[in-house]
C-alpha positions in Angstrom: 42.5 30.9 11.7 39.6 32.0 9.3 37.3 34.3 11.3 34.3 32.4 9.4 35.6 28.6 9.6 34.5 26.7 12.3 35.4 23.3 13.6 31.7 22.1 14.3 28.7 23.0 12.9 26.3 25.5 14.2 23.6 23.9 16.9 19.9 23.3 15.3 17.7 26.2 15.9 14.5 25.5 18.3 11.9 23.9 16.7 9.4 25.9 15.4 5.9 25.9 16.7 3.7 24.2 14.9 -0.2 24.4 16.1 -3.4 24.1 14.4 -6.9 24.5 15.8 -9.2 22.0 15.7 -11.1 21.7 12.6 -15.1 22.0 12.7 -17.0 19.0 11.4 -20.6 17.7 11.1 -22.8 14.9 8.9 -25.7 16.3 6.7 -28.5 14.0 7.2 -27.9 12.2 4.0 -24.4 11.5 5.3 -22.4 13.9 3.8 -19.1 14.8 6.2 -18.0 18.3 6.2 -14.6 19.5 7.4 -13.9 23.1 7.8 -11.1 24.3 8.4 -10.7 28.1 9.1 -7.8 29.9 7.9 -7.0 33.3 7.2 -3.5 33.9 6.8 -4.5 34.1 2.5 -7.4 35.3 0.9 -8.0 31.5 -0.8 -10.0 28.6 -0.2 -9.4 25.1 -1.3 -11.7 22.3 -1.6 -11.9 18.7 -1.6 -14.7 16.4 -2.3 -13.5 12.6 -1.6 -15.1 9.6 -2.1 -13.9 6.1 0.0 -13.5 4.5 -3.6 -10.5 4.1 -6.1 -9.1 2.3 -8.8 -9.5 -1.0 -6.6 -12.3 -1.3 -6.8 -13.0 -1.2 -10.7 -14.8 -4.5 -11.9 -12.9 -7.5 -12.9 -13.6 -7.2 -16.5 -13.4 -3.0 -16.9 -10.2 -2.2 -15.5 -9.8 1.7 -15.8 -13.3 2.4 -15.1 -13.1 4.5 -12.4 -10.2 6.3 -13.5 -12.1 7.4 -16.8 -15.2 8.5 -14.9 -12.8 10.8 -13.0 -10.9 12.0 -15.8 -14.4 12.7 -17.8 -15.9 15.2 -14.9 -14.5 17.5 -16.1 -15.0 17.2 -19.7 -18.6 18.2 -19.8 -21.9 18.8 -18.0 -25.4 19.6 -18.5 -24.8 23.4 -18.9 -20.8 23.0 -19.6 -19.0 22.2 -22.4 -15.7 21.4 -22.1 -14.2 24.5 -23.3 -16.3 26.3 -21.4 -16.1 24.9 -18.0 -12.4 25.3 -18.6 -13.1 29.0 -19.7 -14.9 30.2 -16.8 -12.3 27.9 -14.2 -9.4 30.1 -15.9 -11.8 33.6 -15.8 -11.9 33.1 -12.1 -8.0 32.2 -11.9 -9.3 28.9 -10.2 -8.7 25.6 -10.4 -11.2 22.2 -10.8 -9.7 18.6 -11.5 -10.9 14.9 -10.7 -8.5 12.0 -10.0 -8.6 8.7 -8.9 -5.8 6.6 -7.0 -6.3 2.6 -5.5 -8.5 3.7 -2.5 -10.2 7.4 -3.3 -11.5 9.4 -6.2 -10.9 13.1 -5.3 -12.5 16.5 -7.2 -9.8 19.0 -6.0 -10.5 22.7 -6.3 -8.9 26.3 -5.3 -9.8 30.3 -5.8 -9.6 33.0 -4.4 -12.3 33.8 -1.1 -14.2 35.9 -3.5 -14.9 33.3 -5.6 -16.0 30.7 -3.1 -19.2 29.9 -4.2 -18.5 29.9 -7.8 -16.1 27.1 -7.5 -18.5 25.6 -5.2 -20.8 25.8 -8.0 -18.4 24.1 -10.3 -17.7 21.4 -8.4 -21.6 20.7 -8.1 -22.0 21.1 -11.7 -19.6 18.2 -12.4 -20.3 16.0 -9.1 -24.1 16.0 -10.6 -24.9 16.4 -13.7 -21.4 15.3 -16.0 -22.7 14.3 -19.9 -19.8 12.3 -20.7 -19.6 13.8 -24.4 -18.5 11.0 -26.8 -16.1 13.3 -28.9 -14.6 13.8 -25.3 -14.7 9.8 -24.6 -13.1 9.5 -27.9 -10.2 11.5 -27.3 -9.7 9.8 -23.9 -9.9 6.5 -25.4 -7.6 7.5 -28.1 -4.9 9.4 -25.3 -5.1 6.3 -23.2 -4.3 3.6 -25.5 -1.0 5.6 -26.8 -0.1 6.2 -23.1 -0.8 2.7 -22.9 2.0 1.9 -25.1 4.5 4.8 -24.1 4.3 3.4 -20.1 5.7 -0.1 -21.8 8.8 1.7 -22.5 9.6 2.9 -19.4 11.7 0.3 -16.8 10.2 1.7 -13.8 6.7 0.9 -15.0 7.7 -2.5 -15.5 9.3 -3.3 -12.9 6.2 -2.0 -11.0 4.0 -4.2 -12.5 5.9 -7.6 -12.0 6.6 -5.9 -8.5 2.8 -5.6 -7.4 1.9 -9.5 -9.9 3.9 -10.7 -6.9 3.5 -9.1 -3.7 -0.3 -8.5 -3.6 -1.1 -11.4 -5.9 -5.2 -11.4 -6.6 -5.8 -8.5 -4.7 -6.8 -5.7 -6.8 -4.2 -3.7 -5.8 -1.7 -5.7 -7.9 -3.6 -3.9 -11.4 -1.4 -1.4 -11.7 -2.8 -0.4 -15.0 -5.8 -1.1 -17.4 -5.4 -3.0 -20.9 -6.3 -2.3 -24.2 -9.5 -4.1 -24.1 -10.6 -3.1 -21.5 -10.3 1.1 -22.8 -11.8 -0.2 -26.1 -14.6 -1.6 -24.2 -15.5 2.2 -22.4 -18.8 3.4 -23.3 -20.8 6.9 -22.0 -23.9 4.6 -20.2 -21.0 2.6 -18.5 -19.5 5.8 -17.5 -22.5 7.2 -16.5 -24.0 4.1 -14.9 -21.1 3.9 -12.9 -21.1 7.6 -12.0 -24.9 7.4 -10.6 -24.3 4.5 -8.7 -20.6 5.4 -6.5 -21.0 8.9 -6.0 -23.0 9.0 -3.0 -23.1 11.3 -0.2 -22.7 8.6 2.6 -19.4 7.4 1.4 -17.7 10.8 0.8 -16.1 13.8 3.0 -16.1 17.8 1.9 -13.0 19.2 3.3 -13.2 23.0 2.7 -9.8 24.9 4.1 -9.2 28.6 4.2 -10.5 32.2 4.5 -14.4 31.3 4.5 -17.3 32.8 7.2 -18.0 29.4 8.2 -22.1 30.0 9.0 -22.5 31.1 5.2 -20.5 28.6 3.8 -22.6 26.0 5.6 -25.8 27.1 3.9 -24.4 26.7 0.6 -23.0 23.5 1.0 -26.5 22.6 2.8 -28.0 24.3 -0.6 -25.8 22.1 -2.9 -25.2 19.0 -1.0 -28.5 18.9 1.5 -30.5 16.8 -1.3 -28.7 14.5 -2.4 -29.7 11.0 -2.1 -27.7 8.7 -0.3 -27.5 5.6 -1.6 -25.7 1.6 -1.1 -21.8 1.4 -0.7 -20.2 -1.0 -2.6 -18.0 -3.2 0.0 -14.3 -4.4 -1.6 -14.4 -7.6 -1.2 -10.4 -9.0 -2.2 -8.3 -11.9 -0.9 -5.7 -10.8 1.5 -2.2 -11.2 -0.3 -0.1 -14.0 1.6 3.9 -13.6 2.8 6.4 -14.9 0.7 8.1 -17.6 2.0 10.7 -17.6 0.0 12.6 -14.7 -2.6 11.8 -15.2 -5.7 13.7 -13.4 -8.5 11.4 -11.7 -11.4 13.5 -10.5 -14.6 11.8 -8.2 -17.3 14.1 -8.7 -20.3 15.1 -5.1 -22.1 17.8 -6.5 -24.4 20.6 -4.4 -24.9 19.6 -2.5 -21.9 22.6 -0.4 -20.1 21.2 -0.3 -17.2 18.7 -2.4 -14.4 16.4 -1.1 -12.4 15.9 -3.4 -9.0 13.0 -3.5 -6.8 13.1 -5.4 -3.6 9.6 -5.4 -2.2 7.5 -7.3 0.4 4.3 -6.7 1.8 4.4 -4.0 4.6 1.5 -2.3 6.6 -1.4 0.3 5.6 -1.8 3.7 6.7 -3.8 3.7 10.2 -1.3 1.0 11.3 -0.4 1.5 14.8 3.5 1.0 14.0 3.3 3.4 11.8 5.7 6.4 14.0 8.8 3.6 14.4 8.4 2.5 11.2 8.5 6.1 9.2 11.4 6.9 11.1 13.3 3.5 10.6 12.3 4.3 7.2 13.9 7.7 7.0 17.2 6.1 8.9 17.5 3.2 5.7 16.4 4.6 3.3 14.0 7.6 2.7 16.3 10.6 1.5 20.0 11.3 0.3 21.4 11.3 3.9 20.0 7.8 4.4 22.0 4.4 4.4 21.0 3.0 1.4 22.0 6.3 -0.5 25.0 6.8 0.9 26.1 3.2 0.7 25.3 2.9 -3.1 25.9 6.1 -4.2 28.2 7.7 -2.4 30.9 5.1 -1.2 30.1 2.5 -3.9 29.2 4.8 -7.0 26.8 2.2 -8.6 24.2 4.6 -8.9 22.8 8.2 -8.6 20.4 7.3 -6.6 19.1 4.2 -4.0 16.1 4.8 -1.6 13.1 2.8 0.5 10.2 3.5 1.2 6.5 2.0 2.7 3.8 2.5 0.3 1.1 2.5 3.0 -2.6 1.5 1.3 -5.9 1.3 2.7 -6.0 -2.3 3.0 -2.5 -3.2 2.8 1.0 -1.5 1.8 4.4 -2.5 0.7 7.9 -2.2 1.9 10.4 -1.4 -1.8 13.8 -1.1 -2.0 14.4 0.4 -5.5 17.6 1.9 -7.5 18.8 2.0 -10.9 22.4 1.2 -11.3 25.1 -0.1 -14.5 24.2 -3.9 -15.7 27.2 -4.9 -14.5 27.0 -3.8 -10.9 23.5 -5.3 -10.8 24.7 -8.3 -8.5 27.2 -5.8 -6.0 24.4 -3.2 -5.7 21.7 -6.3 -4.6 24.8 -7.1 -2.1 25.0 -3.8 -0.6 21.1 -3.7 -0.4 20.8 -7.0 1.4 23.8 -5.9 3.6 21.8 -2.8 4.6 18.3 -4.7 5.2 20.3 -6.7 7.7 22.0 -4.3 9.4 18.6 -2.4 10.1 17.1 -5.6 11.7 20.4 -6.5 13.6 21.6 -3.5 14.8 21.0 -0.7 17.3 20.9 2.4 15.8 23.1 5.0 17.0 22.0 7.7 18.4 23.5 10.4 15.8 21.5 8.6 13.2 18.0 8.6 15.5 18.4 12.0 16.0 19.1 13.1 12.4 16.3 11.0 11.2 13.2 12.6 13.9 15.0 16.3 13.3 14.4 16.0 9.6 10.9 14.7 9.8 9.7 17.2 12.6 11.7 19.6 10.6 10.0 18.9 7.5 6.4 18.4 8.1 5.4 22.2 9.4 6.4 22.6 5.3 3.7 20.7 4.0 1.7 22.8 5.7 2.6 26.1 5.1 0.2 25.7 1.8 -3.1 26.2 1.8 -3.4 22.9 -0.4 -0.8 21.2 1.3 -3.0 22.1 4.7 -5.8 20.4 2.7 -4.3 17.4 1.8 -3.1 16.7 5.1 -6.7 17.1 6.5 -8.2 15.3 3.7 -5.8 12.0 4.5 -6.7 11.9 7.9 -10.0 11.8 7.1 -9.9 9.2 4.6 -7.9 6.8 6.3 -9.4 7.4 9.8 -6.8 9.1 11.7 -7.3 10.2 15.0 -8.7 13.9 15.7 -5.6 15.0 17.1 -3.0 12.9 14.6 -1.9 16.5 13.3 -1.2 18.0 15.9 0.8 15.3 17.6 2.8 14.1 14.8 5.9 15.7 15.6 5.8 14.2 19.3 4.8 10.7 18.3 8.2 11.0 15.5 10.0 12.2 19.1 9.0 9.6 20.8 10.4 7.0 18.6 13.6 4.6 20.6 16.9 2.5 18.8 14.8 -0.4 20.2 11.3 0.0 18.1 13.1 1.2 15.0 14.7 -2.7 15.4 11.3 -4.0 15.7 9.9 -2.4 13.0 12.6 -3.4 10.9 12.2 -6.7 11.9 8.1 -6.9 11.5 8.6 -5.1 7.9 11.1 -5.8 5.9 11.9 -10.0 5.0 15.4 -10.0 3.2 15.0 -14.1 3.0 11.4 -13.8 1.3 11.0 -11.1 -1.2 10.1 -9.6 -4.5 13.4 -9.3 -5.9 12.1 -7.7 -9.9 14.7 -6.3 -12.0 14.4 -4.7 -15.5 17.0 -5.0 -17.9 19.4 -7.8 -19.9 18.3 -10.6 -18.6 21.5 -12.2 -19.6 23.7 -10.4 -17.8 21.5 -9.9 -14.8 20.3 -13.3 -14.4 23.9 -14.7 -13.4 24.8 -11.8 -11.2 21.2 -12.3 -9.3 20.2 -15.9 -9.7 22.3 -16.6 -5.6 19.5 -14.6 -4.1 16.2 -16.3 -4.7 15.1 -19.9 -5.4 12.5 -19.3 -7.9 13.2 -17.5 -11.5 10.7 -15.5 -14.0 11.8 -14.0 -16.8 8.9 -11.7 -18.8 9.6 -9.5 -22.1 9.0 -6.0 -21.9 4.9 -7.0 -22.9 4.3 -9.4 -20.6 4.9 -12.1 -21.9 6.6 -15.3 -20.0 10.1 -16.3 -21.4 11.5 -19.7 -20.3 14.5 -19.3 -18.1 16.3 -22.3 -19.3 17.3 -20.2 -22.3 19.2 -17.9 -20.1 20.6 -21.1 -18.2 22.9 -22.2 -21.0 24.9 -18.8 -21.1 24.8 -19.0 -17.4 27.1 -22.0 -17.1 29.3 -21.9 -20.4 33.2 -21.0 -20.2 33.9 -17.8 -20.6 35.8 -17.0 -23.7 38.9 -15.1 -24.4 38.5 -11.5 -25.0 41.6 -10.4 -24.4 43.8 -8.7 -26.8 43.8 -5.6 -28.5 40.6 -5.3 -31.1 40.3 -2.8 -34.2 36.4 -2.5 -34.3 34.1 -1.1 -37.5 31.8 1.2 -35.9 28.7 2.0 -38.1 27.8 5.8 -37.5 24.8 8.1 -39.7 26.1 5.9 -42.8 30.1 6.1 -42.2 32.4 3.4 -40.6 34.1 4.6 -37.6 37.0 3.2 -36.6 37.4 2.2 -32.8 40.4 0.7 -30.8 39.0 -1.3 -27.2 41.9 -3.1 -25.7 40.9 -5.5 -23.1 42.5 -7.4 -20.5 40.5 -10.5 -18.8 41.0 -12.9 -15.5 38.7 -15.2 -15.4 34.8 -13.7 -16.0 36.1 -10.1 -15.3 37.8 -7.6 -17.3 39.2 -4.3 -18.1 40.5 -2.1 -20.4 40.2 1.4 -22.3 37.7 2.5 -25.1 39.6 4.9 -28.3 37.0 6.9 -30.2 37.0 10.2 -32.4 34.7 11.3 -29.4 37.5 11.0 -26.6 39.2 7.8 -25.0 37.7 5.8 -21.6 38.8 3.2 -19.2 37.0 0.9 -18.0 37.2 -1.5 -15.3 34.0 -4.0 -14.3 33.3 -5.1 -17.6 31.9 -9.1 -17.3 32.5 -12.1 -19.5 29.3 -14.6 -19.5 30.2 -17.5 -22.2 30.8 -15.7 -25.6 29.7 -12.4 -24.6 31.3 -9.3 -23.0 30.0 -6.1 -21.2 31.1 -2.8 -20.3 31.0 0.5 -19.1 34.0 2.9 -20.2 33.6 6.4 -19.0 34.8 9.1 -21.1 35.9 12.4 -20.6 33.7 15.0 -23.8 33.9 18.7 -23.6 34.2 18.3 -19.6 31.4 16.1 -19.3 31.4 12.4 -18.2 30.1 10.3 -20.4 29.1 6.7 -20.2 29.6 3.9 -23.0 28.1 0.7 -22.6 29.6 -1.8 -24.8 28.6 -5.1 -25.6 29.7 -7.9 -27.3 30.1 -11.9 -28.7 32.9 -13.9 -29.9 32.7 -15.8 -33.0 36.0 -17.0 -33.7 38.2 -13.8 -34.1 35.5 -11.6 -34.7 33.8 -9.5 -32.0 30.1 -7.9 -33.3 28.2 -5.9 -31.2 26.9 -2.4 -30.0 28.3 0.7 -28.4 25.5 3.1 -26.4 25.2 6.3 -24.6 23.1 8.7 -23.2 24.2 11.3 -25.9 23.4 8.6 -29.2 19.4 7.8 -29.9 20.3 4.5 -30.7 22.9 1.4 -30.2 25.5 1.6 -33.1 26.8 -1.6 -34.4 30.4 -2.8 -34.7 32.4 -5.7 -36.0 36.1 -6.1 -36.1 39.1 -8.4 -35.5 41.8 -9.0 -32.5 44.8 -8.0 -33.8 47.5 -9.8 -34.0 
C-alpha cells in the first residue's frame, strides 16, 4: 500500500480562536454614533459613515434618487473638483466611495494610519458641502440610461424584477431599478434638496476600525461631526407584502433563448430575526454552496446545470427565501422537479448528522475569514450596527451556528420556505418552458424581455397541439458569414421526445432530450471541438417537409438560420 494513500480522511484541525474585544461607542449630542474599534495588527484605518436610509425609501415618483445623490458625492464639492478629489484620494493611496443599497447609504473609506485625518477630511468634504456639478449630472444621467438598457439584456436581471413584482408586491422593496423617466427627470436642486434634508446626524453611525489613538481621533471627529445639526427622520411608511397562497408561474419571454434561468422565491425573514442561526445553517445544508443538496442534485447527479444554489436575502423590513439556477430549455421542467423534490425533503426530513456537522464546520470555519480584513472587520461591525444586533452577536456567532439541532433546521424549513405557494419566475422561450412548467402553479404571466404583458393563450395553442413527426434523416442549408453550410441532423422521436446526432464541418454531436411541442423541435447536441465541449441548441418547425430554424452556441454571436428537407 501507498505510504501517502489513506482510507479516510485526515480529522478537522481545532477550531481556531476567534476573539475580538469589545468595540468603544458613544452618541455626540447631536446624535451622531461612533464605533471605534481598535486594531493594530496593520498600519490602516477604515471608515464608515452610514445612514438608516436606502433605495427604499426614494419617492414614488423619483425612483433612483437616492442612488444618484450617493453616486454624485463624490463627483464634486465646494473646494473639490472631481478630478481633484480623485487626485488627492490616489496621492494618499486611499480610498473614498458612496453607495446606496434598499436600507442604507454608506461613504466607505480606507488609508494608511498616517493619513487618518486626511481621509477624515475627505469624507467631511463630501458628507457637507457636495456641488453636484451638472457636467458631472450629465454624465450620470447619460451612464445610467445606457445601463438602463444593457441590464434588459441580461436574464438574471429579469427574472429579478418579476421575482420581487411578486413577492413584495407594493412594498418598495419590489423597485429593483429606476426607469427612464424617472433619470431624465434628475436635477442638481433635487439632488441637493434631497442631500440637505436625509443626511442627518441622528440617523447615522461612524464606524472607524484600525490602528488609531482613540482619545485623538475622538477630537477630530468631535471637530468635524460635533456641529452638525440634527434634524427629522423620515419614517418608511410601506404595506407589508402578504403570503402567497398559491404558486403562481411568471414567464419572461427571450425567444430563441437556449437556456432558462428559474427563480423560486417566497417571502422569508429580515436580518435581526430571532431564527436567524437555524435558518443560515438549514440554508447552508439545501442550498448555500457547492457541497449543498441542491448543487449536488442538479449538477452533479443530474447534469442540468453548472450551478443550483438558495439562499435568504435578509432585508430590514422583510427578506426573501430564492431558489435560483440556470439550466438547458429543455431540462427546465426536470430541474423544477428536482428543486421541488429538495424543498420537501428539507421540511420532511431529519437531517443526518454528517450533513449538520458539515454545514456548522464550514460556517464556523469560514467566518474568522471575513474578518481577517481590516474592511471585512468593518463591514461586519457596521451590519451589526445597522440592523441592531446585539453587543456580543460577533463574538458569539460561531456558538449560536454550534448550537443549531436536526429538529430546528426542520422548523426553519418549514416556517420559510412554501413549495405549494411561490414565485416560480423563469426567463427564457416561453414556448418551450411554459408546457414543461405550467403542472406547478395555477396562475400564468408571461412578460417580454421590456415589461410588457403577453397574453398566455397564445402559448396555450402550441401547448395542446399534436406533436408532429420529425423523424427521419434531414439535409439542412445552414447560412454562415454569407456561405451555405451544409448540415446532416438525424432524428429519432417517441412521442414528444427525441434524439439523435448533429453532422457539421465543426465536429458531429449526439443528442438525447430534444422535445417536440406541436410543429416545433428543440435540442441540445454536445459536440466534441479541439477538446472542448461544446453545446448546440437547435431549434426548429415543420412546414410540410421542410424544417426552418436556427442553430446557436456559445462560440457563434448570433443564431444562424437553416432550411432543408427530410430525405427520402
Amino acid at each position: 500500500m501507498n505510504s501517502f494513500s489513506r482510507k479516510l480522511p485526515p480529522p478537522p484541525l481545532s477550531p481556531v480562536p476567534f476573539q475580538l474585544p469589545p468595540a468603544h461607542s458613544l452618541e455626540l449630542e447631536n446624535g451622531l454614533r461612533v464605533v471605534i474599534f481598535e486594531d493594530s495588527r496593520l498600519p490602516l484605518v477604515s471608515f464608515r459613515l452610514a445612514f438608516r436610509f436606502g433605495d427604499a425609501d426614494d419617492p414614488a415618483d423619483l425612483v433612483g434618487l437616492t442612488s444618484a445623490v450617493a453616486s454624485m458625492l463624490t463627483e464634486g464639492t465646494e473646494n473639490y473638483s472631481s478630478r481633484e478629489l480623485a487626485e488627492k484620494v490616489e496621492r494618499l493611496g486611499a480610498s473614498l466611495s458612496a453607495s446606496s443599497s434598499d436600507d442604507f447609504t454608506i461613504v466607505a473609506a480606507s488609508a494608511l494610519d498616517l493619513y487618518a485625518s486626511e481621509m477624515l477630511d475627505l469624507i467631511a468634504e463630501v458628507v457637507f458641502r457636495p456641488t453636484f456639478p451638472e457636467k458631472e449630472l450629465d454624465l450620470y444621467r447619460r451612464n445610467t440610461l445606457e445601463h438602463l438598457k444593457f441590464q434588459r439584456s441580461q436574464p438574471s436581471f429579469l427574472a429579478n424584477e418579476q421575482t420581487s413584482r411578486i413577492v413584495y408586491q407594493d412594498h418598495p422593496y419590489s423597485r429593483i431599478s429606476p426607469r427612464a423617466e424617472d433619470i431624465e427627470k434628475l436635477t442638481r436642486e433635487r439632488l441637493a434638496d434631497f442631500q440637505s434634508r436625509a443626511f442627518v446626524p441622528n440617523n447615522a453611525v461612524l464606524v472607524v476600525v484600525g490602528d488609531i489613538q482613540r482619545e485623538e481621533l475622538l477630537k477630530e471627529i468631535d471637530g468635524h461631526f460635533g456641529s452638525w445639526e440634527s434634524g427629522p427622520i423620515r419614517s418608511r411608511k410601506a404595506p407589508s407584502p402578504e403570503p402567497l397562497t398559491a404558486s403562481r408561474l411568471c414567464v419572461v419571454d427571450r425567444p430563441g433563448s437556449a437556456q432558462a434561468n428559474i427563480v423560486l422565491s417566497n417571502i422569508g425573514i429580515n436580518r435581526d430575526h430571532p431564527d436567524y442561526f437555524p435558518v443560515l445553517v438549514m440554508n447552508q445544508v439545501l442550498g448555500a454552496g457547492a457541497s449543498s443538496r441542491v448543487f449536488m442534485n442538479l449538477r452533479e447527479e443530474k447534469g442540468y446545470t453548472y450551478g443550483a444554489y438558495t439562499r435568504f436575502e435578509m432585508k430590514k423590513d422583510f427578506g426573501t427565501f430564492e431558489a435560483t439556477t440556470e439550466v438547458r430549455s429543455a431540462v427546465t421542467g426536470d430541474s423544477l422537479k428536482e428543486f421541488f423534490y429538495e424543498l420537501g425533503r428539507i421540511r420532511d426530513d431529519k437531517v443526518p448528522d454528517d450533513e449538520m456537522d458539515d454545514a456548522k464546520n464550514f460556517l464556523t470555519g469560514v467566518f474568522p475569514i471575513r474578518a481577517e480584513t481590516l474592511d471585512g472587520l468593518t463591514n461586519l461591525i457596521v451590519m451589526q450596527e445597522l440592523y441592531g444586533l446585539p453587543a456580543d452577536y460577533l463574538q458569539t456567532y460561531r456558538s449560536r451556528v454550534a448550537e443549531v439541532t436536526p429538529d430546528q433546521v426542520n422548523d426553519a424549513a418549514r416556517k420559510y420556505i412554501h413549495p405549494q405557494n411561490l414565485a416560480v419566475v423563469i426567463v427564457g422561450d416561453a414556448g418551450e418552458i411554459i408546457p414543461q412548467a405550467r403542472g406547478y402553479a395555477s396562475e400564468i404571466e408571461v412578460f417580454d424581455v421590456d415589461g410588457n404583458r403577453i397574453d398566455p393563450a397564445k402559448y396555450h395553442e402550441v401547448d395542446g397541439a399534436e406533436p408532429h413527426d420529425f423523424k427521419g434523416d434531414w439535409a439542412l442549408d445552414l447560412e454562415f458569414q454569407g456561405q451555405v453550410v451544409p448540415v446532416q441532423l438525424n432524428v429519432s422521436q417517441e412521442g414528444t421526445s427525441v434524439s439523435g446526432t448533429l453532422n457539421t464541418a465543426l465536429g458531429s454531436g449526439a443528442f438525447s432530450e430534444g422535445s417536440v411541442t406541436g410543429d416545433k423541435f428543440v435540442a441540445t447536441a454536445v459536440t466534441d471541438i479541439q477538446g472542448q465541449s461544446i453545446e448546440f441548441l437547435i431549434k426548429g418547425s415543420l412546414s410540410g417537409e421542410i424544417m426552418a430554424g436556427t442553430i446557436s452556441a456559445a462560440i457563434i454571436p448570433d443564431s444562424l438560420p437553416f432550411t432543408g428537407r427530410r430525405k427520402a
